[in-house]
ZAMARGU-4260 file (C-alpha; in steps of 0.2 Angstrom, whole numbers, plus 5000, padded with zeros to 4 digits):
<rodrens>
0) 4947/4828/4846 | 4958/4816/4835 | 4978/4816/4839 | 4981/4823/4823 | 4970/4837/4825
5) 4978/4841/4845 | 4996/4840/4839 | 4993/4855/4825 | 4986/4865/4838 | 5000/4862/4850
10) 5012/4865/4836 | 5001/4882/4833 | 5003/4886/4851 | 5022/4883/4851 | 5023/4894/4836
15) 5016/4909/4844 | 5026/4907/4861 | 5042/4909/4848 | 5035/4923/4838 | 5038/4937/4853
20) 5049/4946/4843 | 5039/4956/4829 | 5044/4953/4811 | 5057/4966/4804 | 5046/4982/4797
25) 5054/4993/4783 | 5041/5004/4785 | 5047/5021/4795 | 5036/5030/4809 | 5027/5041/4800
30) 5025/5059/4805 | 5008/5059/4801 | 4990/5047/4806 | 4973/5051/4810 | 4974/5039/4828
35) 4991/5036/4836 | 4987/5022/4848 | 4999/5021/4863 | 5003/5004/4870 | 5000/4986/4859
40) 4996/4975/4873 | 4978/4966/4868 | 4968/4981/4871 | 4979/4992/4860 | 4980/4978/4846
45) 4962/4976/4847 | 4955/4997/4846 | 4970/4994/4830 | 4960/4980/4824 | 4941/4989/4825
50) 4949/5006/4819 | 4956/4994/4803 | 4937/4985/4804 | 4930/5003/4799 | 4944/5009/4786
55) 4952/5019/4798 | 4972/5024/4797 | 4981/5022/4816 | 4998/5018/4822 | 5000/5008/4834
60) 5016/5010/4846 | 5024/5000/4861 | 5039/5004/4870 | 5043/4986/4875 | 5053/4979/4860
65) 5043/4961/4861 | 5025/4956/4867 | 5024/4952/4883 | 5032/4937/4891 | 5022/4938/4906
70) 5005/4928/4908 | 4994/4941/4913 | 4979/4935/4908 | 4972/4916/4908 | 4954/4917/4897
75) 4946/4928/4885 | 4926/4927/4887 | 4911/4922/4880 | 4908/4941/4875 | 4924/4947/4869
80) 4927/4932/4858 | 4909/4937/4852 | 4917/4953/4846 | 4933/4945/4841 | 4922/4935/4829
85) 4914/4952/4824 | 4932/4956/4816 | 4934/4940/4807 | 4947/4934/4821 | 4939/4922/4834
90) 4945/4907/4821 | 4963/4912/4822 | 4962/4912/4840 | 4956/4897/4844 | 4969/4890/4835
95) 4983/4894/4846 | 4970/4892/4862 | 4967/4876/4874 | 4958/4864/4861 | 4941/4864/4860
100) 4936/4845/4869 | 4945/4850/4886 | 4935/4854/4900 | 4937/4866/4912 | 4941/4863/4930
105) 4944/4873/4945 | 4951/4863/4960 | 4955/4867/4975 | 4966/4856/4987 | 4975/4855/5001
110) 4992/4856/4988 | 4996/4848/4976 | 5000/4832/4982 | 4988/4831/4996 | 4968/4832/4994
115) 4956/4837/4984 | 4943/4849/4994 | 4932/4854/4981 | 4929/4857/4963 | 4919/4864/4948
120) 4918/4859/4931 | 4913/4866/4915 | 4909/4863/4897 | 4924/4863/4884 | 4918/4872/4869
125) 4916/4860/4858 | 4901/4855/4871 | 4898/4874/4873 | 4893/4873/4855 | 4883/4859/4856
130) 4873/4868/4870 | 4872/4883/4863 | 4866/4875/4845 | 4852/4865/4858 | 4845/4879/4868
135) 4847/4895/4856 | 4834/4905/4865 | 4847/4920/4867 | 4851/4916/4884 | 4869/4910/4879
140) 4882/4918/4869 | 4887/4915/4851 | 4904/4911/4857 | 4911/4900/4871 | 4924/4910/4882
145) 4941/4904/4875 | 4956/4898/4888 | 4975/4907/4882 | 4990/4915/4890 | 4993/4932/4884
150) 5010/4926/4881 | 5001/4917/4865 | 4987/4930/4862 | 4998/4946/4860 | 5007/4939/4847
155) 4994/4930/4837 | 4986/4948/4837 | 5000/4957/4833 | 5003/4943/4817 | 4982/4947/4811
160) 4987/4965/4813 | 5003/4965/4801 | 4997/4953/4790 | 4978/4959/4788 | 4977/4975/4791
165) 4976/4985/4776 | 4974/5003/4789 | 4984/4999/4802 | 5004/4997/4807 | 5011/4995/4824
170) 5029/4999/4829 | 5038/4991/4843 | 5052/4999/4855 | 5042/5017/4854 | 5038/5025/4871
175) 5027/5040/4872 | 5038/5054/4881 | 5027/5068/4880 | 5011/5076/4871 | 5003/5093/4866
180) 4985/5097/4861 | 4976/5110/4852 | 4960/5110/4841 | 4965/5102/4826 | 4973/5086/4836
185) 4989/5080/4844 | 5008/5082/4844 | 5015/5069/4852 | 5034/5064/4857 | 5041/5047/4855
190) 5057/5040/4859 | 5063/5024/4857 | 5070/5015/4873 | 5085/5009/4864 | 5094/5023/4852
195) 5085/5038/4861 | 5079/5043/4845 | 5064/5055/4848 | 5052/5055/4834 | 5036/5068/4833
200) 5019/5060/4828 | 5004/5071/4824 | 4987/5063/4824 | 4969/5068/4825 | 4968/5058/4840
205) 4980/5052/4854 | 4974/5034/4862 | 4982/5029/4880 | 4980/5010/4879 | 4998/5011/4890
210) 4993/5003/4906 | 4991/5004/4925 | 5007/5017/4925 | 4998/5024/4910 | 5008/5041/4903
215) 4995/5045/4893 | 4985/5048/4909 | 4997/5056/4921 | 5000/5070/4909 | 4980/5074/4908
220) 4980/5074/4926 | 4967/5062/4927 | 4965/5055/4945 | 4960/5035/4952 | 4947/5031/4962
225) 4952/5015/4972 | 4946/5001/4985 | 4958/4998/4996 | 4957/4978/4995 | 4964/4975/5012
230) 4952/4986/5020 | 4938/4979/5012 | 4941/4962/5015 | 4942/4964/5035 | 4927/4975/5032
235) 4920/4961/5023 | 4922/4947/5033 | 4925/4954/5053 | 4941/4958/5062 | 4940/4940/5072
240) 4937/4930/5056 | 4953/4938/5049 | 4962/4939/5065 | 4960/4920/5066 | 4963/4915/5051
245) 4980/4926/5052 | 4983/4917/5068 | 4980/4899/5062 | 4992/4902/5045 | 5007/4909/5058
250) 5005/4893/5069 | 5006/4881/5058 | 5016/4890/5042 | 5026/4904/5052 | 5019/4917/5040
255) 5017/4934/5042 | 5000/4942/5040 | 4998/4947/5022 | 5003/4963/5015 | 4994/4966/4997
260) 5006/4958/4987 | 5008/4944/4978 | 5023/4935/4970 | 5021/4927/4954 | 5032/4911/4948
265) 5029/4905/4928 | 5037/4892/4924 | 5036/4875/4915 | 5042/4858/4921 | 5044/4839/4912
270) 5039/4830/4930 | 5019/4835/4924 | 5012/4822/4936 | 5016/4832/4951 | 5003/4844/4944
275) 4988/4831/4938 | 4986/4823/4954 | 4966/4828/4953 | 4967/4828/4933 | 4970/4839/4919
280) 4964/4855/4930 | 4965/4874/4924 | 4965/4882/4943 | 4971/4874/4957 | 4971/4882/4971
285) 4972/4884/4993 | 4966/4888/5008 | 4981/4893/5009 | 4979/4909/4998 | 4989/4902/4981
290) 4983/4896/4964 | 4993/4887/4951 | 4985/4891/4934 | 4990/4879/4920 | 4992/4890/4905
295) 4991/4876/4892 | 4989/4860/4898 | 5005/4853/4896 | 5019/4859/4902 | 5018/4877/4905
300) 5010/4883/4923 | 5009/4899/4934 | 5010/4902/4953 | 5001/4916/4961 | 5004/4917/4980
305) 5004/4931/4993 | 5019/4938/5003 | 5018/4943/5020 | 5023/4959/5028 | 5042/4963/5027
310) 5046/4950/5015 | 5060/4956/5003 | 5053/4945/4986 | 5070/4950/4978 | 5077/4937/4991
315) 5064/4924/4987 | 5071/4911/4980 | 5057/4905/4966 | 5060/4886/4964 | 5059/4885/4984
320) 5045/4896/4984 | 5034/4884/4973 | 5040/4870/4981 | 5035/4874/4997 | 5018/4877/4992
325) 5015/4862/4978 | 5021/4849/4991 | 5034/4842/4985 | 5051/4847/4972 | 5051/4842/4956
330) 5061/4848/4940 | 5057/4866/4933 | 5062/4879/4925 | 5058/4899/4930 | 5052/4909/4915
335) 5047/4925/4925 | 5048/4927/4943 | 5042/4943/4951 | 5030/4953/4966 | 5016/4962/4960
340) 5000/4969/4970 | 4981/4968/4964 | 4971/4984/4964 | 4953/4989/4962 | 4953/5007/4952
345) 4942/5016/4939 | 4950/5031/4932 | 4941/5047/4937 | 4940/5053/4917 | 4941/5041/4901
350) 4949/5055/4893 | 4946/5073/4885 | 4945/5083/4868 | 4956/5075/4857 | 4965/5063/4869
355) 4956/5047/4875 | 4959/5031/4886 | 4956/5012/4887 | 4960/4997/4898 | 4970/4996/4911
360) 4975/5013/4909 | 4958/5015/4915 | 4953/5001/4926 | 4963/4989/4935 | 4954/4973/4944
365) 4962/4959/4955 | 4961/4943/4943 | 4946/4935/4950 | 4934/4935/4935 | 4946/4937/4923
370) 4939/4956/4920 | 4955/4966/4916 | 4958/4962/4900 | 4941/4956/4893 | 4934/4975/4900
375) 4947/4982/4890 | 4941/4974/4874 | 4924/4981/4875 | 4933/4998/4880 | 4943/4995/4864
380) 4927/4991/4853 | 4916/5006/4860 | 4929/5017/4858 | 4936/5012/4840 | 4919/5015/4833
385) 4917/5031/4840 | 4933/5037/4834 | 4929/5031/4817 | 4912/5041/4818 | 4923/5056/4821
390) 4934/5055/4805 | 4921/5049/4795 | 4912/5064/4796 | 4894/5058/4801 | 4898/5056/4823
395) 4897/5071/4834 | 4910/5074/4850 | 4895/5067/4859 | 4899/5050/4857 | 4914/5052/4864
400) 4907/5055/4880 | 4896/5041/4877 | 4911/5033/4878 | 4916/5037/4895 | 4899/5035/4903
405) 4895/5019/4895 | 4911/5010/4899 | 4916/5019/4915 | 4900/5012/4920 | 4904/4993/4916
410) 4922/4996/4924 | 4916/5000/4940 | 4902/4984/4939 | 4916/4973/4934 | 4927/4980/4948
415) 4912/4978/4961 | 4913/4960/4955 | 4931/4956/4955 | 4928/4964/4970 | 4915/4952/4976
420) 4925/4938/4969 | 4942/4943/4980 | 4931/4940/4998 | 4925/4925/4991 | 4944/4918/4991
425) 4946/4928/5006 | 4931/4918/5014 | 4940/4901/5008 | 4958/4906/5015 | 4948/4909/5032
430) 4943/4891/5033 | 4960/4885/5032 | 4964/4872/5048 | 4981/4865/5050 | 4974/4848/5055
435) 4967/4849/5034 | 4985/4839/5032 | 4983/4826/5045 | 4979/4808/5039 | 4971/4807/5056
440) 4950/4804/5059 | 4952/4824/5061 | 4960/4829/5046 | 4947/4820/5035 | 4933/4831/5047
445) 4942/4847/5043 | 4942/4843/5024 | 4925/4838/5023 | 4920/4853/5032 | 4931/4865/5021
450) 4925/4858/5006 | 4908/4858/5011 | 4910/4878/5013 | 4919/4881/4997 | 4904/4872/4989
455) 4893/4882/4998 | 4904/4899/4994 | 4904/4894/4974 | 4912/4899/4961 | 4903/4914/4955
460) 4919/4920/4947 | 4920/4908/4931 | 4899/4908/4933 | 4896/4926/4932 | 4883/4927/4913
465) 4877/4945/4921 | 4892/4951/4921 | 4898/4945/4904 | 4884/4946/4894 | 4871/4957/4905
470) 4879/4973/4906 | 4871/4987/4897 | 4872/5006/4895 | 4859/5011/4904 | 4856/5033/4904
475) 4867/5034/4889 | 4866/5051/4881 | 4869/5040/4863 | 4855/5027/4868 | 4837/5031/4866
480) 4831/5025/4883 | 4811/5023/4888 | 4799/5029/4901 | 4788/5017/4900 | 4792/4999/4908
485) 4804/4991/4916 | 4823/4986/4913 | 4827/4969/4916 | 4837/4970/4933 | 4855/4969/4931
490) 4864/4954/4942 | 4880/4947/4942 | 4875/4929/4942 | 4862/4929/4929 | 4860/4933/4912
495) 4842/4939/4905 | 4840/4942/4887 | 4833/4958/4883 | 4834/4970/4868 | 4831/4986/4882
500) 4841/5001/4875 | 4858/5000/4877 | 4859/4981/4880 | 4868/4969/4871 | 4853/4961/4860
505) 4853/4942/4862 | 4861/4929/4852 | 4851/4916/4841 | 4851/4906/4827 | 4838/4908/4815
510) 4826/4894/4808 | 4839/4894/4792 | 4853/4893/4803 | 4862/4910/4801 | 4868/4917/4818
515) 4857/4933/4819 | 4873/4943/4827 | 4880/4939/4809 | 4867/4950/4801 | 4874/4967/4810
520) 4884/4978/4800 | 4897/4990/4802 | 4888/5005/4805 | 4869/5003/4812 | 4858/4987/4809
525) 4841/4992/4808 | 4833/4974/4810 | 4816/4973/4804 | 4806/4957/4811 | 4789/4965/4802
530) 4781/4973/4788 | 4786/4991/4794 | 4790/5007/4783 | 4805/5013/4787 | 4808/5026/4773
535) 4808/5040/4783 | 4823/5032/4795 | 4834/5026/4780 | 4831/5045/4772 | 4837/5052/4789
540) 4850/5042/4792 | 4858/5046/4774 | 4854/5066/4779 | 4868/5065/4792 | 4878/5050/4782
545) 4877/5039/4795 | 4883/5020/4788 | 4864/5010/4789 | 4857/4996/4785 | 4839/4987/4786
550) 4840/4969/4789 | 4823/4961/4786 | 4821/4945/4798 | 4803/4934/4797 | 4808/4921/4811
555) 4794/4920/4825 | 4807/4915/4840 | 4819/4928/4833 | 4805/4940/4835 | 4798/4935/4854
560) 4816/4937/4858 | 4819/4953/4853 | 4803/4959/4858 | 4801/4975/4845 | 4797/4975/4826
565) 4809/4987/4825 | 4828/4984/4833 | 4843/4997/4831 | 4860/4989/4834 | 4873/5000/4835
570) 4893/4996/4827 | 4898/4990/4845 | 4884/4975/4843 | 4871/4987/4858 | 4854/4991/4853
575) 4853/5010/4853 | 4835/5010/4851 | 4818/4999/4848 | 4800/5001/4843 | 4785/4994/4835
580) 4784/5008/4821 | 4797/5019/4813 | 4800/5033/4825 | 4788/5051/4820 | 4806/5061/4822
585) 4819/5051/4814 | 4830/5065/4814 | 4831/5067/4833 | 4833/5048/4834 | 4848/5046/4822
590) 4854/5063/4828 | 4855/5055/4848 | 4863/5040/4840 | 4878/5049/4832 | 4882/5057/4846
595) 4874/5073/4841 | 4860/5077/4856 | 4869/5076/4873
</rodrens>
C-alpha cells in the first residue's frame, strides 16, 4: 500500500476515535415505533442496520451518553464482514480498519523485551483477496476477517446509521427502567441517566441488545447457564499440572494463584520500539498468562492480565502493572484501566412473545476466538429479519422461535470453543519455567521446549473456518431438513462447503466474475442452476406474500458446488431448502420457511 493511501486511513482511523460523542439530534424520542432496540453497542447498531435493510421503522437507545471507550473487541470475521457487506457496509469499515497489506501475527515471548517463543502468521487481506480470487471453490469466504477496536467501530456504525438510514434513529443517554407487555406489543420506561426524565416508548417489539447485566433479560426472568472456567480448566488439564504450574509462577513472581479475574490496561505510548521487538505483531502474549493486543498498529495497545486471589485492582497501580509484565518502563499514557472477569454463559431463553434478545445479553464468551461480538452479529441478522417478516405481514411467530433454536445453538458451539481456546492458553501458561529468562545453556533449553509445545498446542483460535463459516441450523423448525443422506460433520477446525439445509451456502465467483452471494436478495433467493419450472413455487410464495426471487445461474462449478438444481437461501444468507425439482407441495415448503409450520 503506497504512503499516500496508509495516511488517509490513519487520518480515517483518528477521525472515528474523536467522533465518540454522537452528533446533536433534534429529532425527540418518539412515543411511538414498530421495534425499540435497547442498547447500541455493535450488536444493537447492527439489528438497527438490517431492520433499516428491510424498510423497517426502529429506535435505537443507549443509556451511555458516548460509544464505548473501552476496547472490547479486537477483529470482526470473515463471516460477519460477509454480512456486513450484505448491508452495503463492509467498504466503510475497512476504511477506519488495520490497512489491508498488514499481516497478521500472534507472538508469544517470554516479555516484551526478552524472547520470542513462538509464532503464527497470517495473510493481510489484501492477500486474502488474492487467495480467495485463486482458489474460489467455496471453501473461503467472500470477505477476509477485518482487525478494529470497537472503540472505532461503534462509532463508524453509529455515523452509517445516522447518515443512511432512511428507517432508523438511535438516541444516546436513554436507559430502559422498566417494561410491560400485552398482546398488541410493549410499553416500555425510559429514563435518561442525566435529567431523570422518564419517557414511555410503545413498540411492536422490545429488543434487549443491553449486555451481559442485561435489563431486558432480568425482567423476563430468564436464567444463565454457565461453565465455570476455573473448574474446567483444572478439570481440563489435571490438578498436578495446575498445582505446578501455580507453584512455579509464586516461586519466581510471588503471585498468588489466580482468581478469575483479569485487569485490563489500554493505553498508547510514543516509545513504540518497546512493543516491536519481534515486528509489527497483533497479540503478544506469555506463559506468563498476559497478552498485549495492538489495536492499531501504532500507537494504541491493550494489556490483558490475570490477578491473583486477594488483589484489591483498585490499588493497582496501571503504569507499574504493565511495566512489570512488558519488561521494562517506557512512556505511556492510561486510557482505561479496570478488572473484569471472562465467563462462559448461554441464556437459558432468547426471549418471549413480543420481547426478544441478542448478544451478549445472551451469550458471553472469554475473548479467545473473538466469538462475543462476531456471534452477536449473526444473532442481530437472524433476528432482524424475522422481525421484519412479522410486520410485514407475510412471517408467522414461528420464526421467531427459529430464532432461538438456531442461534442458541451457535452460542453454545461458539462457547464450546472459546471454551476450547481458554485451556489451550491455560496448557501454555503451564509450560512456564523460570529459567525461560536466563541467558544460560538452560534457559535457551526451556525456550526451545516451550516453543516447541506452543507449536504443537496451535492456534486454533484465529484458525477456527468450522466455526466461522461452518456452523449451520441443523433441526430448525424454519429449515426444510432431509432424511436421506448425510450432513457434512461439523468441526471447529475445518470448513466444508455444503448447501445442507440450514447452512451457510458457499461463496464463489462465477465464470463472469459476479460474487454469487451478490445475487441473494432481501427476501428469499431461489437460485436456479437448471432448466427447472418453478411456477408453482413463485405462485406460492406470492399466496402468502413472502418477498421472492428466482436467480437463474448456468455456471458448471457454481453448480457442483451447490449440489442441487434448485437452492432456497434465506434473507440471513442460510439455505432453507434444496432440490432437483420444484417441490409437489410448495405451500408446505414456503409455509415452513415463514415460520408458519413449527
Amino acid at each position: 500500500m503506497n504512503t499516500s493511501v496508509q495516511s488517509v486511513q490513519l487520518e480515517e482511523r483518528e477521525n472515528a476515535m474523536n467522533s465518540s460523542p454522537p452528533t446533536q439530534r433534534t429529532t425527540p424520542l418518539p412515543d411511538i415505533t414498530p421495534v425499540l432496540v435497547v442498547g447500541a453497542g455493535p450488536v444493537g447498531l447492527t439489528l438497527a442496520l438490517e431492520l433499516d435493510f428491510h424498510g423497517v421503522e426502529c429506535v435505537l437507545v443507549e443509556r451511555n451518553t458516548t460509544t464505548t471507550q473501552h476496547p472490547k473487541m479486537d477483529i470482526t470475521n470473515c463471516r460477519s464482514m460477509e454480512l456486513y457487506r450484505r448491508l452495503g457496509v463492509a467498504d466503510d469499515l475497512r476504511k477506519v480498519a488495520i490497512p489491508a497489506d498488514t499481516r497478521i501475527k500472534v507472538t508469544w515471548a517470554t516479555n516484551a523485551v526478552g524472547w520470542e517463543l513462538a509464532s503464527f502468521e497470517y495473510p493481510s487481506v489484501a492477500e486474502s483477496y488474492e487467495q480467495i480470487h485463486l482458489r474460489n471453490d467455496g471453501s473461503q469466504p467472500l470477505e477476509p476477517s477485518m482487525r478494529v477496536s470497537q472503540v472505532i467501530l461503534e462509532p463508524t456504525l453509529r455515523d452509517l446509521l445516522e447518515t443512511r438510514a432512511e428507517h432508523a434513529q438511535v438516541h444516546y443517554g436513554w436507559a430502559l427502567e422498566s417494561f410491560t407487555e400485552d398482546d398488541d406489543g410493549v410499553s416500555a420506561v425510559l429514563i435518561h441517566g442525566e435529567t431523570g426524565e422518564r419517557h414511555t416508548v410503545r413498540s411492536q417489539y422490545l429488543i434487549g441488545c443491553d449486555g451481559a447485566g442485561s435489563r431486558t433479560r432480568q425482567q423476563l426472568d430468564i436464567g444463565l447457564d454457565e461453565i465455570d472456567l476455573r473448574k474446567m480448566l483444572i478439570k481440563e488439564l489435571g490438578l498436578p499440572k495446575v498445582a505446578k504450574a501455580v507453584a512455579q509462577a509464586f516461586l519466581a513472581r510471588g503471585e498468588r494463584p489466580a482468581d478469575g479475574r483479569f485487569y485490563l490496561v489500554h493505553f498508547t505510548t510514543t516509545d513504540t520500539e518497546v512493543l516491536t521487538r519481534f515486528g509489527t505483531v497483533w497479540h503478544l502474549q506469555s506463559p506468563e498468562g498476559w497478552t498485549i493486543i495492538s489495536q492499531n498498529d501504532s500507537n494504541t495497545f491493550t494489556l490483558h492480565a490475570p490477578l491473583g486471589m486477594g488483589l484489591d485492582a483498585d490499588r493497582i497501580d496501571p503504569r507499574e502493572f504493565v511495566y512489570e509484565r512488558a519488561g521494562r518502563k517506557f512512556d505511556m499514557e492510561v486510557l482505561v484501566a479496570n478488572a473484569w472477569t471472562p465467563r462462559l454463559t448461554v441464556a437459558d431463553s432468547f426471549g418471549r412473545g413480543r420481547v426478544w434478545l441478542a448478544g451478549d445479553a445472551v451469550h458471553q464468551v472469554t475473548p479467545t476466538g473473538g466469538y462475543g461480538m462476531n456471534t452477536g452479529v449473526g444473532d442481530a441478522v437472524g433476528l432482524g429479519w424475522a422481525l421484519a417478516a412479522q410486520l410485514q405481514g407475510w412471517g408467522a411467530p414461528g420464526l421467531l422461535t427459529a430464532y432461538e433454536h438456531e442461534r442458541r445453538a451457535v452460542a453454545r458451539r461458539n462457547r464450546s470453543a472459546a471454551a476450547r481456546h481458554s485451556v489451550v492458553r491455560a496448557a501454555v501458561m503451564s509450560t512456564f519455567r523460570p529459567s525461560m529468562y536466563s541467558e544460560r545453556w538452560l534457559g535457551e533449553r526451556t525456550r526451545q521446549q516451550i516453543g516447541r509445545e506452543i507449536s504443537d498446542l496451535g492456534n486454533l483460535e484465529n484458525e477456527a473456518w468450522g466455526i466461522e463459516l461452518g456452523y449451520r441450523y441443523d433441526y430448525s423448525p424454519a429449515i426444510c431438513g432431509e432424511a436421506e443422506g448425510q450432513a457434512p460433520p461439523l468441526r471447529m477446525d475445518v470448513y466444508t462447503p455444503s448447501t445442507w439445509p440450514g447452512s451457510r451456502p458457499p461463496s464463489i465467483r462465477l465464470d463472469d466474475g459476479r460474487a454469487i452471494f451478490d445475487l441473494f436478495g432481501r427476501g428469499f433467493t431461489l437460485l436456479r442452476f437448471a432448466d427447472r419450472d418453478v411456477d408453482g413455487f413463485t405462485e406460492a410464495a406470492a399466496q402468502r406474500g413472502v418477498p421472492f426471487e428466482v436467480v437463474d445461474i448456468r455456471d458448471d462449478r457454481a453448480r457442483a458446488l451447490y449440489e442441487r438444481d434448485l437452492v432456497l437461501v434465506r434473507p440471513d444468507q442460510h439455505v432453507a431448502w434444496r432440490g432437483n425439482t420444484a417441490p409437489t407441495a410448495p405451500l408446505l415448503i414456503i409455509d415452513r420457511v415463514r415460520g408458519a409450520r413449527n
